[in-house]
C-alpha positions in Angstrom: -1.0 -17.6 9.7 -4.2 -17.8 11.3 -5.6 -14.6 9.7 -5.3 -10.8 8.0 -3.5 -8.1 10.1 -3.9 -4.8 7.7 -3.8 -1.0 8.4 -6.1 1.0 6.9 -5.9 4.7 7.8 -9.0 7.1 7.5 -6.6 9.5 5.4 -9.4 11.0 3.1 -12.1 11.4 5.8 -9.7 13.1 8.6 -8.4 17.1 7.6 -5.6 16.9 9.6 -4.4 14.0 8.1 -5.0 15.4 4.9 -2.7 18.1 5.0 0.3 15.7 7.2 3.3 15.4 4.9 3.8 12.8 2.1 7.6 11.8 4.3 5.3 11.2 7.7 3.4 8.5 5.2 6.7 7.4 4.3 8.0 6.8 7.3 5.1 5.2 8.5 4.4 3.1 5.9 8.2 1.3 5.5 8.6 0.0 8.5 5.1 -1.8 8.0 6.1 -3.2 4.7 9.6 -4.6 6.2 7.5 -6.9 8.0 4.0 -7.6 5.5 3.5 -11.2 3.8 1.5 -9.2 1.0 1.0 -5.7 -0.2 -2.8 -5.3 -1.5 -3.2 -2.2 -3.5 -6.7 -0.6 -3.5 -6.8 0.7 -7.3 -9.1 3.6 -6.8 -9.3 6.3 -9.1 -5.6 8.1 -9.7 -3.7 5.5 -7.6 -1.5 4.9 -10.8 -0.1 8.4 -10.7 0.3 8.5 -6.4 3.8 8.2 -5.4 3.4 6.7 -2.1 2.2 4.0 -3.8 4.8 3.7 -6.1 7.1 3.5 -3.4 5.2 1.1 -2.0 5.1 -1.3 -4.5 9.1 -1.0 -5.5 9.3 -1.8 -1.6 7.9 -4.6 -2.3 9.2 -5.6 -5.3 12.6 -5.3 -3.6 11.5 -7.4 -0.6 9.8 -10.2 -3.2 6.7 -9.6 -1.3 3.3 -10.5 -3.5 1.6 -7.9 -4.7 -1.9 -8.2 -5.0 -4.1 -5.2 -7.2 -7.8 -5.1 -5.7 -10.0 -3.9 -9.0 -13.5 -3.4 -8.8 -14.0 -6.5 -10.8 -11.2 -8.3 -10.3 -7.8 -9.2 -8.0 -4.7 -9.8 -9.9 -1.8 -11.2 -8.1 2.1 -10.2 -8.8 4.4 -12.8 -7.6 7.5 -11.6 -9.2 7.7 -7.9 -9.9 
């Protein structure tokens, strides 16, 4: 791999994105994740209790893809989760 392909989605900036369904993420997301070398988690503030995340990472899990948790001061890497 030669480099980083993310997605990163305006989600708190746009309104109508906002108010989109937590299943149109879902959907969205999945497919995405069938196919990621890594899942980075941003850990900003409430991300613990987010259930799109959660999903996300048992996704993962299930898939043994690394997990990586972006803190402000640090990155911690889960290999097996």
């Amino acid at each position: 791999m030669t480099g980083v392909q993310t997605c990163a989605l305006p989600i708190c900036i746009d309104k109508y994105l906002k108010r989109l369904p937590p299943n149109f993420w879902y959907e969205f997301d999945e497919p995405m994740l069938y196919s990621a070398e890594a899942l980075f988690v941003l850990c900003l503030e409430g991300w613990e209790e987010s259930k799109g995340v959660a999903t996300e990472i048992k996704i993962a899990g299930d898939r043994n893809i690394p997990i990586l948790f972006l803190r402000e001061t640090s990155v911690e890497l889960v290999v097996d989760k």
